[in-house]
N, C-alpha and C positions, 0 to 999 in steps of 0.2 A: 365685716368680712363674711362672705358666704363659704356654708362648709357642702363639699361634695363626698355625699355618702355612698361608697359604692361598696359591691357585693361581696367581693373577693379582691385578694392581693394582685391578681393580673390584672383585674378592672382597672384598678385605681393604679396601677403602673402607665395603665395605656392612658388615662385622664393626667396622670403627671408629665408625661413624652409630651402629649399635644397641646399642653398648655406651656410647654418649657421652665417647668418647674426644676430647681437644682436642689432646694433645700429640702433634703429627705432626713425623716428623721423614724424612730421607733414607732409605728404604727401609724404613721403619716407624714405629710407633704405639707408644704407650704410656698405660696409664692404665687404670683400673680394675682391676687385679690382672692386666692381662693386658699382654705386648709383642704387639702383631699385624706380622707380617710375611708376605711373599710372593715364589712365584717370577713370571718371566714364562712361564708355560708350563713346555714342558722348559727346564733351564737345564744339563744334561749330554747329551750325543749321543756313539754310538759313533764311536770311533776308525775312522782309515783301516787298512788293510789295511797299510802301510809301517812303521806303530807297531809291530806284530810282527817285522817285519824288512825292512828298506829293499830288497830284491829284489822285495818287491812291488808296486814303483811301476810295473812293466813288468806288460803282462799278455805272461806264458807258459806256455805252457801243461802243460811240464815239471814248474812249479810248484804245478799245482794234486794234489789240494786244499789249499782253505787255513782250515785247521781249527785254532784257537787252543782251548788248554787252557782258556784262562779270558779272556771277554772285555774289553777295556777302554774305558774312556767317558773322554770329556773334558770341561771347560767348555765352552759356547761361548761362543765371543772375546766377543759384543756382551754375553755377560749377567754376566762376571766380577764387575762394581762389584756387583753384587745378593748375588751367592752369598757377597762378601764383608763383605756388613751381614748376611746368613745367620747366616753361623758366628761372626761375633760376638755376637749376639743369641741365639745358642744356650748359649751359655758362662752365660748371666747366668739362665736359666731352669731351674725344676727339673722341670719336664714339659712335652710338647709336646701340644698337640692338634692333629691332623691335620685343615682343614677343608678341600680343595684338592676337585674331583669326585670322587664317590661312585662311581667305575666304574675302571677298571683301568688309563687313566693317569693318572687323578688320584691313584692308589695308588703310580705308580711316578715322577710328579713329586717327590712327597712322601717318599718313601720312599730314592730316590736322593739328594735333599740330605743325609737326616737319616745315608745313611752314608758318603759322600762327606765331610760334615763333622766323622766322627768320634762322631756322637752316640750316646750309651750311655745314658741318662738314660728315664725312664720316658717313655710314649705312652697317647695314648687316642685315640679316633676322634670327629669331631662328621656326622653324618649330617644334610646339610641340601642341599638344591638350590636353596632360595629366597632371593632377598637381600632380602626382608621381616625388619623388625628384633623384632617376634612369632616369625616362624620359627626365627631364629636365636638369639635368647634361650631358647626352649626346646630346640633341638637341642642347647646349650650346659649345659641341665639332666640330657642326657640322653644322658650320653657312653655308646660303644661301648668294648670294649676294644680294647688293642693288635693281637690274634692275628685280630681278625673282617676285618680288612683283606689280611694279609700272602697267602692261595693269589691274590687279583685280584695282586699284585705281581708273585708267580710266574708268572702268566697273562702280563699286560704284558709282564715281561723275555722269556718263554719267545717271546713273539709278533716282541721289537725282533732276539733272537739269532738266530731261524730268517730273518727276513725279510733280514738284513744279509748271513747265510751263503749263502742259496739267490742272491740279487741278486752276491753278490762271486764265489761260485765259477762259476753258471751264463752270467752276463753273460760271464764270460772262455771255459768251456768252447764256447759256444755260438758265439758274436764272433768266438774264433779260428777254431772248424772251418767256420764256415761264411762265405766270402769276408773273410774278417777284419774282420768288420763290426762295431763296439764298439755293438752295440746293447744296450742296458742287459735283462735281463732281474726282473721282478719281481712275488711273489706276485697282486699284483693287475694292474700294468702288462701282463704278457703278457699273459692272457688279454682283457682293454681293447685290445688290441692286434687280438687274435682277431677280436674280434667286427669290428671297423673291417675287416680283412680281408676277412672272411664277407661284406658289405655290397658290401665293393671287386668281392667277384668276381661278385656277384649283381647287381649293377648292369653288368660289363661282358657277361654269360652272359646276359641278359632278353633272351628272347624276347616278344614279344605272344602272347595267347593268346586266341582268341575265343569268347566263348559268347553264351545266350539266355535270355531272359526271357521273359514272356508279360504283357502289362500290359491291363485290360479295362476296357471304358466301362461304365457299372450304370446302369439308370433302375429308381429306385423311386418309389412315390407319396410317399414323403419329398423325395425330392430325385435327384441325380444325385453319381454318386461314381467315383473310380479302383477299382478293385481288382488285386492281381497274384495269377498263380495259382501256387500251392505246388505243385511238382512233385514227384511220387513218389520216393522216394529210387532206384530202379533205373532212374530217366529221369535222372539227375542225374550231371554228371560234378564232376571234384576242382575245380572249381573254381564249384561250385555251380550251375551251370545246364544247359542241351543243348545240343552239341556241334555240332546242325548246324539251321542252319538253315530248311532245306526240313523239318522234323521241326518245330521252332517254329509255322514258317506254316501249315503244316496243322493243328498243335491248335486254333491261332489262329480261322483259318477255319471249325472243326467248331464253334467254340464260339460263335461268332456269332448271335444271335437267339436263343438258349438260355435258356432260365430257369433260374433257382439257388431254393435254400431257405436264407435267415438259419437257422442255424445256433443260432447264439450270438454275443449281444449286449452288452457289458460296455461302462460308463462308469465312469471315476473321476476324481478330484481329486489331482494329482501334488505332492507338497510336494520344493522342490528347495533344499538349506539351503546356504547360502556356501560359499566351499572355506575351510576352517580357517587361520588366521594362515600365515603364510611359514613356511620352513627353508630354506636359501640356495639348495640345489637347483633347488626352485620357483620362489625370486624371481629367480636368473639366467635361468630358461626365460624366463619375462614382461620382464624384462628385457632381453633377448637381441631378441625383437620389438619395440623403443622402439631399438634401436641399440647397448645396452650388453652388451657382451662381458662372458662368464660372469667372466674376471679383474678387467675393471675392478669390477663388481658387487661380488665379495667384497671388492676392496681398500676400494672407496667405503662399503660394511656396516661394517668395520673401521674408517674413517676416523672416523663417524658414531656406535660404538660406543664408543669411543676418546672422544669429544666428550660418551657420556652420553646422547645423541638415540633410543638404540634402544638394547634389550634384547642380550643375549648370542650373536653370529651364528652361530658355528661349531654349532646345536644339531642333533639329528634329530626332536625332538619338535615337534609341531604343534598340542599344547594349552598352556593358559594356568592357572596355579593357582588355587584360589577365594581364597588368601588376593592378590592382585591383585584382584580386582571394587573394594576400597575404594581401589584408586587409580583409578579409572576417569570419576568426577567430575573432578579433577585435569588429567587427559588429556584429556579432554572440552572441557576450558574452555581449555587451551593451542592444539586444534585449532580449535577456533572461528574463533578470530583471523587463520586462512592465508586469504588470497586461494580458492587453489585448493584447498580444499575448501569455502568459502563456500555453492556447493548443493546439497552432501550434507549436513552436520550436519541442517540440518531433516527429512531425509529418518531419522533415528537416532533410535534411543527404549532411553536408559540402562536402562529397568526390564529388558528384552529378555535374556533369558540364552541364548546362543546353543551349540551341541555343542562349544565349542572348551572351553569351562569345565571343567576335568576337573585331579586332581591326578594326577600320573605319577612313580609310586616313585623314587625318588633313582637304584636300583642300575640300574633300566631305562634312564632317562636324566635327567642330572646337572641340561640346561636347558627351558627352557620356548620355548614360539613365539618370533620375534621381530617386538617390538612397538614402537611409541612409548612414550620414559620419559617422566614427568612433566616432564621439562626441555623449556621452548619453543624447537623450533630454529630460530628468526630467520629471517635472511633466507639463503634456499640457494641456488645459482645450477647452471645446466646438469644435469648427470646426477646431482651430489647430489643436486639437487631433486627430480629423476626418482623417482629410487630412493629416498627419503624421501615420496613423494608415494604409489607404491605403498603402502607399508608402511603407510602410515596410511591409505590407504583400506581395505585387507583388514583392519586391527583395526577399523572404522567400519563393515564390513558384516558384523561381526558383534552389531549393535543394529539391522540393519533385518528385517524378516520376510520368509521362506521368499518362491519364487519359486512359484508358484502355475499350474499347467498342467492343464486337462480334458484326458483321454483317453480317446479312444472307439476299440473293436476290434470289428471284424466277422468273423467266418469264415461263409461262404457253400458248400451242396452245392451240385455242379452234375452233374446225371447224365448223362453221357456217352453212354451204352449201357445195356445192361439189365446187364452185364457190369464195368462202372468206374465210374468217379466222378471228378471233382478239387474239389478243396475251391480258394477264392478268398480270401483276406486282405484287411485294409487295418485301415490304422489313423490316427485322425487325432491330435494333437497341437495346442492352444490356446493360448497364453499370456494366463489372463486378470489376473493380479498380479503385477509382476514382481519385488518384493520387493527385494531384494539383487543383484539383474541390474540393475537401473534405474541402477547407476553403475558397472558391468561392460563392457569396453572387448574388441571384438570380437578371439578369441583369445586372451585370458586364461585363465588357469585357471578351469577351471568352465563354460567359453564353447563349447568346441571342438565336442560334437557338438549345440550347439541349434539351430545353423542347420538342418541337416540332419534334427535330429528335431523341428521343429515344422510345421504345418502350412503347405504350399507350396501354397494353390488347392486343394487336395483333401480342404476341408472332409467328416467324414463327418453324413451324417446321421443324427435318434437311428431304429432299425430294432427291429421285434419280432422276434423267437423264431419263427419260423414262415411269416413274411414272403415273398412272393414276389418276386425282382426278375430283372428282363431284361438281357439280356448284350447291349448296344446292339453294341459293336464290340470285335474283341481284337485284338492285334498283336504280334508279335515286338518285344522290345527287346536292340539289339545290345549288347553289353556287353565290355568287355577287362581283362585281368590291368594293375593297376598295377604302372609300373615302379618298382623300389625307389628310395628317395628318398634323397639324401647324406644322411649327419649332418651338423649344425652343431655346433658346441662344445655347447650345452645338451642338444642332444637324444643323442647319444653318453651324455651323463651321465646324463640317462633312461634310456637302454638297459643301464646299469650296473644302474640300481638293479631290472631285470626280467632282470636274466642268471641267473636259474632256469631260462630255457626253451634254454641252451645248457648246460646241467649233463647231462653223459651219463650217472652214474649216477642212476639215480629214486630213492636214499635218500638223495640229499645233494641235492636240489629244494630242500626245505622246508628247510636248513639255509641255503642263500643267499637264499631267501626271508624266514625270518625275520630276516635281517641285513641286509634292504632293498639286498640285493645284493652288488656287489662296491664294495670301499671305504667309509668313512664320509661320512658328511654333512663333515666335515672336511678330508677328505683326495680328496674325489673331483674338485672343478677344479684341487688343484693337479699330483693323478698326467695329468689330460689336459695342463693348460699344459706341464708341465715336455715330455711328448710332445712338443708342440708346440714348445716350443722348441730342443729336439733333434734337429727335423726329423722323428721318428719316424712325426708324422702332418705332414701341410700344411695349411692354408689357402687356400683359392682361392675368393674373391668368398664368403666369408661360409661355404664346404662344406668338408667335410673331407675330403683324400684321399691315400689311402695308398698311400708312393712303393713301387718295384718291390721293391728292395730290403729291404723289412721284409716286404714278402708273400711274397718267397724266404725270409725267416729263417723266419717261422713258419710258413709251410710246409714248412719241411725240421725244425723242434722235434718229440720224440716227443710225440704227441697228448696224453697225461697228465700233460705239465708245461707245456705250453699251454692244457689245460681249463678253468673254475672249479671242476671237482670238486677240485681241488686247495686251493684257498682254503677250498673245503668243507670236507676231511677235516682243514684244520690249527685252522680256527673250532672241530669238535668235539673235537681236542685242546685247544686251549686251554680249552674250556669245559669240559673235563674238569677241566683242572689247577683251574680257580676251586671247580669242585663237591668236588673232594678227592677224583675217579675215579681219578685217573693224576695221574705225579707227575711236576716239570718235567724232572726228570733222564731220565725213558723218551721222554719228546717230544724232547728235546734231541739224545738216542739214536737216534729211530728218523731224525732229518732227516740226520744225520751220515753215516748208513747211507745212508739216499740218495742224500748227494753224494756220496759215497764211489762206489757204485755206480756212479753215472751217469757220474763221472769215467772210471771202468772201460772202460766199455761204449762211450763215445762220443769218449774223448781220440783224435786223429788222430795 
């Protein structure tokens, strides 16, 4: 009998539906040739540092480093009863198939039961991301072998060993030399740290800074219009305008009664499509503005996911598989029925195939957007509601059509002298369809710069190519450096996922970039909570700010192990290790060498 191991308790629900399996029992399935069983996630975690030897329950720093020959893992306490329907149900099978995520911990959930439990017995791989029972019946035709999985495993371990090592040895190194302050040190935490830093000190360092605009009245036999004039880049200071404003008021002035010549005249039809289904990222941000804190979000996603109500939270993808559109009638008819979406369904048209439709390779990413399941979720009360009311309006705006804006741009000569020129701007912005905006809640994803770019009173009029118009009056407009704004818990998480632009080498940019930053869609509110509850950052009326104490630590850390080039250069080890570049033993090597080193260098 083959057993099918998969990752979690929904997995192996949706492998039991498609195989028509009836006989369920405590921690697994049986029936049709197959046992299905599951972990909860990881169900082994590396050991404490004491496990190697009880003198490590002090941090000291004589001690360090603390470099174990060989690492070791344990159960964890809550998932024992699983691991031990596990390895019973391993004994009774003569192969295993691996269905658990297609990516490098679902290789090392899988991977660490089957040796944990002793298993020796043959393996194959099922390649599937979708809990569609088509999907799954043919990924189950169409087994991988053993070995295609095991460098992602290598990758996994090499990633759990170096993060456990650089967190155990540096938090101590670090902690003791510098006022004995047990601040946790960690691949991604540090540098999350950084940036909150960087922020703290640029908000207390902000000066005001003033500069100048030029903004002009236009009379044409069209109509009347704004225009602003584009200053030459050698009139221009850093912070885009001039610097002084007796310079302003004179161009102002010169330009007054002046004629220009239309230039160039352009109109088009702006098609602005939904923002694509949720990733939890996104739905804490939106969330966050309704009152609900990025932690409550994820637990209430969980809670909701847990219940069946919604698709798989923890994803980074923001598309939906095509084999999903045939449950979309389904979901259709169960929304209907909510109060509060009552005046949006009419406004939804199922034929409508929106950009989120897209299938997305298993190895790229394991889950899909998160959506409403076919299951009705009754009656929800407070922030469940909330947060289930989102989520089902952004799968709903993806059947109504594009938001629909006319654009018109003008560029204007104006001849100065027989010697210069300045050219004049404008542009106007219309909303004449609002599409998918029309139950779009001001601040929303998608929402943030319409205000601002649509049309405010300065309708443009349509202008020819050769057109003359008159510069009724101009003026200086004063303008100031924004002061930097605290993060809130969401938006820190935003700044995770754009920390390319604090990577000081330019070859490891695009290495944080394509990893959507620092941390995973998984892992990025709990590395802020867990801050947060550590004191590391604070909370004050909704901001976050960081006590003095952690802006001495990382400011006194060597620049290179407070970086993200650091998270960099370890992401293209490990994707080394997956590709068969480099092998997990020279990664394992070269971090060893660096604690080692830095121990050196910095022990007091």
């Amino acid at each position: 009998m083959d057993l099918i191991l998969c990752e979690k308790p929904s997995q192996g629900a949706a492998y039991i539906d498609a195989l028509g399996i009836k006989t369920k029992k405590t921690g697994y399935a049986e029936g049709a040739g197959y046992i299905i069983t599951w972990g909860i996630g990881h169900v082994y975690e590396l050991d404490e540092p004491a496990a190697y030897d009880p003198k490590f329950k002090k941090w000291v720093m004589a001690d360090l480093p603390i470099l174990p020959t060989q690492m070791k893992m344990k159960p964890t306490a809550s998932k024992k009863a699983q691991i031990a329907v596990i390895k019973t149900q391993l004994k009774r099978c003569r192969r295993v198939l691996i269905a658990t995520d297609y990516d490098r911990e679902g290789e090392a959930i899988a991977r660490n039961i089957l040796s944990y439990a002793g298993y020796r017995g043959e393996i194959q791989r099922v390649k599937c991301s979708s809990y569609e029972a088509s999907d799954i019946n043919d990924a189950l035709r169409n087994l991988l072998p053993d070995n295609e999985g095991v460098l992602r495993f290598k990758a996994q371990q090499a990633r759990s060993w170096l993060d456990w090592l650089l967190g155990m040895n540096f938090s101590r190194l670090f902690g003791l030399r510098f006022n004995k302050n047990k601040i946790a040190y960690g691949r991604v935490l540090t540098p999350t740290l950084r940036i909150a830093c960087l922020r703290e000190r640029a908000i207390r360092e902000y000066k005001p800074a003033y500069f100048y605009h030029i903004k002009t009245q236009i009379n044409s036999t069209s109509g009347k219009f704004t225009a602003k004039v584009k200053l030459p880049n050698e009139f221009v200071n850093d912070h885009g305008g001039l610097s002084s404003h007796e310079e302003a008021c004179a161009i102002a002035d010169h330009l007054k009664g002046m004629q220009g010549v239309v230039d160039a005249f352009s109109e088009t039809r702006e098609k602005k499509y939904a923002p694509l289904p949720y990733v939890l990222s996104i739905l804490s941000s939106d969330a966050e503005k309704i009152g609900i804190s990025p932690t409550e979000t994820k637990d209430i996603l969980q809670k909701l996911y847990e219940s069946k109500l919604v698709t798989y939270p923890r994803t980074d993808n923001r598309h939906i598989p095509l084999s999903m559109l045939d449950k979309v009638p389904a979901i259709f008819s169960h929304l209907a029925t909510r109060e509060d979406l009552a005046a949006i369904m009419p406004l939804c048209d199922q034929s409508i195939r929106g950009k989120c439709w897209k299938d997305v390779d298993p190895s790229v990413s394991p889950h899909h957007a998160i959506v409403p399941t076919e299951k009705p979720a009754g009656q929800l009360t407070g922030k469940e509601h909330s947060i289930y009311h989102l989520i089902s309006k952004r799968f709903l705006q993806q059947f109504m059509g594009p938001c629909l804006i006319d654009v018109r741009n003008v560029e204007i000569t104006v001849e100065c002298s027989q010697d210069f020129t300045l050219q004049l701007t404008a542009t106007s912005r219309v909303e004449v369809e609002p599409g998918w905006k029309a139950i779009n809640v001001d601040n929303e994803e998608g929402d943030e710069d319409d205000v601002k770019d649509l049309d405010q009173g300065n309708f443009l009029p349509k202008l020819e190519q050769g057109q003359v118009v008159i510069i009724n009056d101009a003026s200086p407009e004063e303008k100031q450096t924004s002061k930097p704004r605290r993060f809130t818990f969401s938006s820190l998480i935003d700044e995770m996922k754009i920390a390319a632009k604090y990577v000081k080498n330019p070859e490891y940019k695009s290495i944080i970039r394509d990893e959507a930053g620092l941390g995973t869609e998984a892992t990025q509110i709990d590395i802020v909570s867990n801050a947060i509850q550590k004191e590391m950052l604070l909370i004050k009326s909704g901001k976050i700010h960081v006590p003095q104490e952690v802006e001495n630590y990382i400011g006194n850390l060597p620049e290179e192990l407070a970086l993200p080039d650091m998270t960099a250069l370890f992401e293209i080890m490990l994707k080394g290790i997956e590709k068969g570049d480099i092998t997990q033993e020279e990664v394992m090597g070269d971090v060893r060498r660096l604690i080692v080193n830095s121990v050196e260098r910095y022990r007091v």
